[in-house]
N, C-alpha and C positions, 0 to 999 in steps of 0.2 A: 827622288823628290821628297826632301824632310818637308812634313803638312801637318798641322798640328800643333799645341802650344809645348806638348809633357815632351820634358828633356829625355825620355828615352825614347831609342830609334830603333830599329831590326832595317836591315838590310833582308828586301823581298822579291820574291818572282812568282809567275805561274808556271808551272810546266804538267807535264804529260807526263807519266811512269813509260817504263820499258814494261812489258809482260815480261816473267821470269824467264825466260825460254831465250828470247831473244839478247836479254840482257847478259845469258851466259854463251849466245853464240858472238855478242860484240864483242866481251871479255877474251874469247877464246881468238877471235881476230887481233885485239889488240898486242897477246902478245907474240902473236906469232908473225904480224910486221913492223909492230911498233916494240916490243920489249926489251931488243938489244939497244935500241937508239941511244947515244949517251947525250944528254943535254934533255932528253922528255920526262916531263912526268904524266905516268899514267892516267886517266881520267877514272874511278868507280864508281861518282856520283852521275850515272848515266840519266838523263832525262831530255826531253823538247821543251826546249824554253820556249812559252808563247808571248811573256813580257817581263822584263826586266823593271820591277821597281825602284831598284837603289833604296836608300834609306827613308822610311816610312814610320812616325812616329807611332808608338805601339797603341797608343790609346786608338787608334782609325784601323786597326785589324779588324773588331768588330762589324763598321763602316764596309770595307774591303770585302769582307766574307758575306757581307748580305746583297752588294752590288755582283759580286762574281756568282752566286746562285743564283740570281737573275736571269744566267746565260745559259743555254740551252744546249748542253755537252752531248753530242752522238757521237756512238763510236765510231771510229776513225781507221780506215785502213791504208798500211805507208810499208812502201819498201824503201830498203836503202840501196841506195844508188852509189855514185865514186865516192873517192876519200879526193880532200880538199885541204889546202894551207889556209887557216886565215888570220888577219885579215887577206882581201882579193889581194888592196893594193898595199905597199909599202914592206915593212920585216917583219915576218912572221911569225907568229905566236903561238898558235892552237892549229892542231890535226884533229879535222872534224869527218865526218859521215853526212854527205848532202841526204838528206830524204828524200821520196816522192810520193805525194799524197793520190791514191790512186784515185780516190772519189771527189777531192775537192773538200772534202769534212775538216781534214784540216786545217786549209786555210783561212775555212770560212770560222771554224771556230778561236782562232789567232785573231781575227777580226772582231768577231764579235766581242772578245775577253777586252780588248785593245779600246773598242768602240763603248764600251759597257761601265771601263775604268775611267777614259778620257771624260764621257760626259758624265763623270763624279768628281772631275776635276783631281784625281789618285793617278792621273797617268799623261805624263809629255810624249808624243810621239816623237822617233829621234828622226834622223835625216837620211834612214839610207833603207829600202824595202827588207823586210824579213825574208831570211832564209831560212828553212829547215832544216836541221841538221841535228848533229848528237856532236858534243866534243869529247872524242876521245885519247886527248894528249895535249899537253902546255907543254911551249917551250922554258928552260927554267931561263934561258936569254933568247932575246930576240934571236930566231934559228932562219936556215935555209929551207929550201923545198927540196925533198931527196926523192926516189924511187919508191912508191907505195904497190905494197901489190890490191889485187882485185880485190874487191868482198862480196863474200857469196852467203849472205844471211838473209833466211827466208823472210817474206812478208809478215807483218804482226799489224795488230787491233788496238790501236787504245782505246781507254773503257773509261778513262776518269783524267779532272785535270784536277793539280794539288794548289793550294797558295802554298810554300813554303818560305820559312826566314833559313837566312844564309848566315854562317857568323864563318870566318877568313880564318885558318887557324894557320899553323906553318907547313904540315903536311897536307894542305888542300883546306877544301871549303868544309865543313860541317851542314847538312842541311837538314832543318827541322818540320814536318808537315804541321801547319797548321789548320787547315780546312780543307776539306776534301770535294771535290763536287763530280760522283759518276754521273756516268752517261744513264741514259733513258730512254 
């Protein structure tokens, strides 16, 4: 959603950190079923997207970061569940990690972030329910669905949600934390 009059944009999201821990047990998953695949590229920039902004003119970061403290970040406890092709339907893109939010914190706080943006008029909601998940692989062409093994990565906490701007480089995304909001 470009908002704003100043010609410059950042490409924005909120998400959720990994704890270090967990982040080098997906690591250690990813290459050990996903790092011979030829056609993936690996995911590093591990996080739970709670909303995808697209391009947001920079001058409304300000704006953004005072409606997103607004929201009432608790910690969150999530285990990960299977590995998944998405999209569900059509040719496949991304190998992701479905989550499962054991409390419900999760989602509610996906909601609120989502509820908190929309009535700032900083956020479209799109047309299809959020999933939780982690993406850990792009296809570099639209790919098949192959034989994934288990994943056995213990439960983890998040503790904080980030706004981050996204800048597309050719080796993956770049992502910059702009505002931080821990739990409480």
């Amino acid at each position: 959603m470009n908002a704003g009059g100043d010609d410059e944009t950042l490409r924005l999201f909120v998400a959720c950190d990994l704890p270090e821990e967990t982040r080098r047990a997906v690591e250690a998953w990813q290459q050990t079923a996903l790092g011979g695949h030829e056609g993936l590229r690996l995911n590093h920039a591990l996080h739970i997207t709670l909303a995808f902004l697209g391009k947001v003119a920079a001058v409304r970061v300000p704006e953004l970061t005072e409606v997103l403290s607004q929201v009432l970040v608790r910690p969150c406890d999530v285990a990960v569940a299977e590995p998944v092709f998405l999209p569900v339907r059509g040719a496949k893109r991304a190998v992701a990690l479905r989550l499962a939010a054991l409390d419900g914190e999760l989602a509610r706080l996906q909601a609120d972030m989502v509820a908190a943006l929309a009535g700032a008029g900083l956020f479209e909601a799109g047309g299809r329910p959020w999933l939780p998940h982690l993406t850990v692989a792009r296809f570099r062409r639209p790919g098949h669905p192959f034989s994934l093994q288990n994943v056995n990565i213990p439960q983890f906490c998040v503790v904080r949600a980030v706004l981050y701007s996204s800048l597309l480089e050719r080796a993956g995304a770049v992502h910059t934390p702009l505002a931080v909001f821990p739990a409480s």
